[in-house]
C-alpha positions, 0 to 999 in steps of 0.5 A: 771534309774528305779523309786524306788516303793513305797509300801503305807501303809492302811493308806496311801491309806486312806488318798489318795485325792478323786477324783470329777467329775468336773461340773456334771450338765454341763456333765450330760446336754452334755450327754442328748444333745448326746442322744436327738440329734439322739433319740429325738422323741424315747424319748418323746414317752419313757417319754409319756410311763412312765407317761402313766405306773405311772398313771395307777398304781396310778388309780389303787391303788385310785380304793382301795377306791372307791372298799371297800367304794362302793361296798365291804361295801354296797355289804356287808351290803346288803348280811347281811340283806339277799337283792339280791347283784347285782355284775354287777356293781362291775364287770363293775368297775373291768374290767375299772381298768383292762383296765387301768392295760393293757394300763400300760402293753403295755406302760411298754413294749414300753418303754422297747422296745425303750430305748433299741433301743436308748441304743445300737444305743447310744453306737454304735454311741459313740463308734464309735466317740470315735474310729475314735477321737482317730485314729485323736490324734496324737502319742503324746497322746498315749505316755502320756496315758496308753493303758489299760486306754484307753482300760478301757473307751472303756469297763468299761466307756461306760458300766457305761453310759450305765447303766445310760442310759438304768436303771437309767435315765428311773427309776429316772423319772419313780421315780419322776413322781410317787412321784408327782402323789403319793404326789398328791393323798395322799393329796387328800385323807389326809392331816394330813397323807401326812404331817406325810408321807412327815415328814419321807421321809424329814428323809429318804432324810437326810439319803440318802444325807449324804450316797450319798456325801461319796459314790459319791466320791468314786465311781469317784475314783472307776472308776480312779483304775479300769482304772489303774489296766486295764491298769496295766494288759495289760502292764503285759499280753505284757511284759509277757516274760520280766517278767519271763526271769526276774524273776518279777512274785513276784514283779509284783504280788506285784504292782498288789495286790497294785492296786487291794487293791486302788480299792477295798478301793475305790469301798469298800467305794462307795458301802458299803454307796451305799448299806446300803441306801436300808435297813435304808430306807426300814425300815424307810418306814416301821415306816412311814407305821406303824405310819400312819396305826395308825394314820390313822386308830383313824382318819378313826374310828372316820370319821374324815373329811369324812375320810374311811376306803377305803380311808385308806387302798388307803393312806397306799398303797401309802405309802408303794408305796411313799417310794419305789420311794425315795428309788430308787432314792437315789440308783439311784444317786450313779449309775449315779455318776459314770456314770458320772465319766466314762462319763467324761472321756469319753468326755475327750478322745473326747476332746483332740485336734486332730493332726492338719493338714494345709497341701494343697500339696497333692501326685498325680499320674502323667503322665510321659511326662511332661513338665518342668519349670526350672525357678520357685521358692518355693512359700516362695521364697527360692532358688531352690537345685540345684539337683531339678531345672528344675524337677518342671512340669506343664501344666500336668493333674492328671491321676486318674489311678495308673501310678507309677508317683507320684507328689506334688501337689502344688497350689499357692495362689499368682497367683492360679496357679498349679505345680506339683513337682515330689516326688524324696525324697530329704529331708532337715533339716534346724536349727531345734529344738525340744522338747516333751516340750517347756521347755526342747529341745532335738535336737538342730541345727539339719542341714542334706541333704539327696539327692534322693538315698543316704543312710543316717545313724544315730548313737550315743548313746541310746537317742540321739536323733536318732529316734527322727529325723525320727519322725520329717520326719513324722510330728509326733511331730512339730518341735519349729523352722527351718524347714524341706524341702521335696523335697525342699517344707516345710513339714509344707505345705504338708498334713500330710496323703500325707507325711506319704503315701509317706514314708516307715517304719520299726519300732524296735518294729514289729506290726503285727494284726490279720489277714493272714500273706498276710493281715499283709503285704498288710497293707503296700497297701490295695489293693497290688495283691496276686503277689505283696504280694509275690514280696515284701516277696521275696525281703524281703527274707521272702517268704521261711519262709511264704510257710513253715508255715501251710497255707503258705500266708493264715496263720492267725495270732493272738497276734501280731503274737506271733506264729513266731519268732522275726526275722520273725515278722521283716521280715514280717515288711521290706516285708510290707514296700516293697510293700508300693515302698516309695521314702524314707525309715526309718529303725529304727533298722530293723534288730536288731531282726534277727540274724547275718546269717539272717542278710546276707540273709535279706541284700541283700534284703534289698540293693535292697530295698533302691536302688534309695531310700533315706534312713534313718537307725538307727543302734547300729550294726555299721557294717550294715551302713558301706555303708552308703553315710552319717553318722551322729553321735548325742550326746545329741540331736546334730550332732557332726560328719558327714561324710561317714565311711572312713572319719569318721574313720580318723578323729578318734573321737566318731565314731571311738570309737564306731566302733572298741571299742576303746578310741580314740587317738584325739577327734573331735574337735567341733561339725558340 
C-alpha cells in the first residue's frame, strides 16, 4: 500500500534538523591527501607561485613610499628652486618594480596553468574511483540509495569540490599569505594604525563567524535536496508514461514543488548570509580606510616617529589591500563548507563496502577427453549426487582457447591437488534462509533439486519470495543459513564473477543501453560474431523485427530503447541471453511483456533455448510452465506444494486454485 504524502507546511520545513558535516578537519585532511598523493610536486611549485605573486604585489604597494618620500617630494622640491631634475634615477626605480610586477605575472600565469592541471586530472581520477567503487557494490546498495542521488554525486558533488580545488583552496592561501605579508608591512610602517587596522578587522572576523555558522549549515543541507530533487526528476523522467496513463501530472507537480521549495529554503538560507558578507565588510574596510586616513594623516602631519606622507599613502593601500583578503576568505569558507558536504558524501559512496568475494573455484574451459575420478568427495565431505559421480575430471590441462567445455576449477588445500568439475547446472537448495535483514527473514526452509536439463517453475502469489530464490542463485544477496550447491560445490566456494558467467538471465524489466540493436545483445558476450549475434536473434525469434528496422542490426538504440515496443525490448533480452549459451537459465517473467500470439512464436524459441538447460521460470501466466518437470508453489517466503502440473492438479491445493481460478475443494495439507 502506498504511503499517504505528507504536505509540510512553511514552518514545518523551517523547523526541519539541519544537517552537519561530520569531522571537517578529518575530511578536508583526507581530500588534500588525495590530491597531494598524484599532484604533490604541482603543488609546491602552485604554492611557490603564490608566495612569489603576494610578494611582488606587497613590494609594489611598499615602492608608494619610497616613491613619494624619494623621488616625487626632493624631485619636486628640486624642479621649484629651478635645480636640473635628473629623472634617471627615478626611471631606474620604476623599471626594478616592473621587473618585480612581471615576475608576479608569469608566476600568476603558472599557478593558473597548474592548478587547472591538477583539477581536471583530480576529477578524472576521482571519477573514475567513484565509477569503478560503485560497479564493486552489491545490488543491495542500489535497492537502498536512489539512482538520481547517486547521479547527483556524480555531477553536483564532484563539481562542488571541484570548486574548492581550483578557486577556494588556491585563494584561501593566496588570502592568508597576503595577510601575514600585509600585517608585516603595516607594522613596519605604523604601529598605532595596524593596531586600529586589526581593531576592525577582529570586527569584520566577528561579523563573517556568526554569518558562516548559519549559512555553513544550510549549505550541507543545500546539497542533501539538491540530491533529493535530482533523484526525484530522474524517477519522474522514467515513470513518465505511469505518470500520465495515471493522470499523476498535478500530484507529481505537487511533490516537485515540495521539493524544489525544501531547496530553495535551503539554499536561500546559505547564500542569503553568504551573500551579505560582501557588502558589511566592504563597508567596514571602508570605515577602517577612513578612519586610519584620519589618523594617519594628524600623525604624518605632525612626523610623529618619522612617519611621512609616502609612508602614508603605502599604509592606507594596505589597507584597503588588508581587508579584501578577510573579505575573500569569509566568502571563501561557505564555498569549501559545502564542498565538503558533497565531499563527504562523495567519500561515503567510496566507503561502502564492496560485495565480498571469497570464491576460489574458478570456470575453465577444458579439453573433452577427460579422464575421470569417481571416487572423490567434496572437499567439506559430503556425499556426492548420485547424478554427478563419476563426472569429476582430473589430470587434464586447462585449454587457453574456447573449446565449449567448460569446468569448475576447484583447488584443494587439503592435498593441493587440482580437479576440475564439468559445469552441468545441478543446483541444490538446502534449508536455506534468508532475509534482506537479520531481523526479518523472508524465505524460510527453502529445500530444491534442480537436476541438469530439468525445468523448474516458480509460482505463488506477488512476494512470495520467487524472485528472490533466483537472486540467491546469483549471490546477489548472502543466504543467513543452509547452503546452496552448484554442481554439487557450495556456491559460497565459487568466484562470484565465475557463477554469474555461467548463468543466463532474462529480467521482467528489459535494460537495453545506447548502442546498436547487435551492441545490446553481444552484451550477453562481448566478443559473439556478427553470425553469433544473428543465431541467438533467430532463436529467439527476434530477427524479423531487427532486419525490418531502419539499420536492420546497426540500428542505434537510445533511452533504454524507448524506440521499440515492450514485446521487442524482451525480445532482444532472451536473444542476449541466448548467446551467453549459460547451462542454466532464470527467466523471471520473460515473457510478460509480449503478447498471447508473440508468446506462440517466442515459445518455440524459447523451448530450444532451455533444452539440455536447467531452467528456472517465475511465471503469473500459469499456462507457459505447464511443461515444467518441477513446480513449486511459495507462500509467504515457503514452498508449500511441489510437484509437476498433473500432481499438483490432483492434489487440488493452491495451485490448483491458482490454475483454474477456483476455490479448491480440499486444501493441501502442509507444507513440503
Amino acid at each position: 500500500m502506498a504511503q499517504p504524502r505528507v504536505h509540510q507546511t512553511r514552518g514545518q520545513r523551517r523547523s526541519m534538523p539541519r544537517q552537519k558535516v561530520k569531522n571537517p578537519g578529518k575530511l578536508f585532511r583526507r581530500i588534500f591527501r588525495y590530491v597531494s598523493g598524484s599532484y604533490l610536486p604541482q603543488l609546491i611549485i602552485v604554492a611557490a607561485c603564490i608566495v612569489i605573486t603576494v610578494l611582488a604585489s606587497v613590494q609594489g604597494t611598499l615602492f608608494t613610499r619610497t616613491l613619494i618620500d624619494s623621488y616625487i617630494t626632493p624631485l619636486s622640491e628640486a624642479a621649484k628652486a629651478g635645480e636640473t631634475v635628473d629623472y634617471g634615477p627615478l626611471l631606474h626605480a620604476i623599471g626594478n618594480v616592473a621587473i618585480f610586477y612581471a615576475i608576479g605575472v608569469v608566476s600568476s600565469l603558472l599557478q593558473a596553468v597548474l592548478m587547472t592541471y591538477v583539477t581536471q586530472g583530480t576529477m578524472k581520477k576521482l571519477r573514475i574511483e567513484v565509477f569503478e567503487h560503485m560497479e564493486s557494490l552489491p545490488i543491495r546498495y542500489f535497492d537502498t540509495h536512489a539512482h538520481g542521488d547517486i547521479m547527483s554525486i556524480y555531477t553536483n558533488d564532484i563539481d562542488t569540490l571541484r570548486q574548492m580545488i581550483s578557486q577556494s583552496l588556491p585563494m584561501m592561501l593566496n588570502s592568508s599569505i597576503t595577510i601575514v605579508s600585509i600585517l608585516i608591512s603595516m607594522l613596519m610602517l605604523s604601529v598605532p594604525l595596524t593596531l586600529l587596522s586589526l581593531g576592525m578587522v577582529a570586527l569584520m572576523l566577528f561579523c563573517s563567524g556568526q554569518a558562516t555558522k548559519v549559512s555553513g549549515k544550510n549549505f550541507v543541507l543545500q546539497q542533501k535536496k539538491l540530491g533529493q530533487l535530482d533523484g526525484f526528476i530522474e524517477e519522474t523522467m522514467t515513470g513518465e508514461k505511469v505518470v500520465k496513463v495515471f493522470n499523476h501530472e498535478n500530484e507529481t507537480k505537487e511533490k516537485f514543488d515540495q521539493l524544489n521549495e525544501e531547496l530553495y529554503q535551503a539554499s536561500y538560507k546559505a547564500n542569503a548570509f553568504a551573500n551579505i558578507l560582501g557588502p558589511i565588510n566592504a563597508q567596514l574596510g571602508n570605515v577602517s580606510y577612513v578612519l586610519c586616513a584620519i589618523m594617519g594623516g594628524i600623525i604624518a602631519l605632525n612626523q610623529y616617529a618619522g612617519f611621512t606622507v609616502g609612508a602614508l599613502a603605502s599604509f592606507l593601500t594596505f589597507n584597503k589591500n588588508f581587508s579584501m583578503p578577510i573579505n575573500q576568505v569569509s566568502m571563501q569558507i561557505n564555498a569549501i563548507v559545502s564542498a565538503l558536504a558533497g565531499a563527504e558524501r562523495i567519500f561515503n559512496l567510496l566507503d561502502a563496502e564492496p560485495e565480498q568475494d571469497n570464491g576460489y573455484v574458478t570456470l575453465v574451459n577444458v579439453d573433452s577427453g577427460a579422464g575421470v575420478r569417481s571416487d572423490d568427495t567434496p572437499e567439506d565431505g559430503s556425499e556426492l549426487n548420485e547424478n554427478l559421480r563419476g563426472r569429476i575430471v582430473c589430470g587434464l590441462e586447462e585449454s587457453e582457447e574456447h573449446t565449449g567445455h567448460w569446468a569448475w576449477k576447484h583447488y584443494h588445500k587439503a592435498d593441493g591437488t587440482t580437479t576440475y568439475v564439468p559445469l552441468e547446472g545441478d543446483v541444490t537448495f538446502e534449508h536455506v534462509d534468508f532475509g534482506y535483514t537479520d531481523d526479518k527473514i523472508v524465505l524460510h526452509d527453502i529445500n530444491l533439486h534442480a537436476l541438469p536439463g530439468q525445468k523448474v517453475a516458480l509460482v505463488g502469489s506477488t512476494g512470495a519470495g520467487k524472485t528472490t530464490i533466483t537472486n540467491l542463485i546469483n549471490r546477489f544477496y548472502d543466504i543467513q543459513s543452509g547452503k546452496i550447491r552448484y554442481d554439487n560445490i557450495n556456491i559460497n566456494k565459487i568466484k562470484k564473477a565465475d557463477l554469474r558467467r555461467s548463468l543466463g538471465i532474462v529480467l521482467q524489466e528489459t535494460n537495453l543501453f545506447t548502442g546498436t540493436v547487435a551492441d545490446n545483445i553481444r552484451f550477453g558476450k562481448l566478443n559473439a560474431t556478427d553470425e553469433e549475434v544473428e543465431a541467438a536473434a533467430k532463436l529467439a525469434n527476434a530477427d524479423g523485427f531487427i532486419r525490418r528496422l531502419p539499420d536492420g542490426y546497426q540500428t542505434v538504440l537510445h533511452g533504454n530503447g524507448a524506440n521499440l515496443s515492450q514485446g521487442q525490448r524482451q525480445l532482444l533480452a532472451i536473444a542476449r541471453a541466448a548467446i551467453a549459451d549459460p547451462p542454466v537459465l532464470i527467466l523471471d517473467e520473460a515473457t510478460s511483456s509480449i503478447d498471447t500470439r508473440t508468446e506462440k512464436i517466442v515459445q518455440s524459441g524459447m523451448d530450444k533455448l532451455m533444452q539440455g538447460r536447467t531452467t528456472f521460470v517465475i511465471a503469473h501466466r500459469l499456462s507457459t510452465i505447464r511443461n515444467s518437470d518441477l513446480i513449486l508453489v511459495m507462500e509467504n517466503g515457503r514452498i508449500i506444494e511441489r510437484g509437476n502440473h498433473e500432481e499438483l492438479l490432483a492434489q487440488k491445493g493452491r495451485y490448483c486454485q491458482l490454475y483454474t481460478g477456483r476455490k479448491p475443494e480440499t486444501a493441501a495439507e502442509g507444507a513440503y
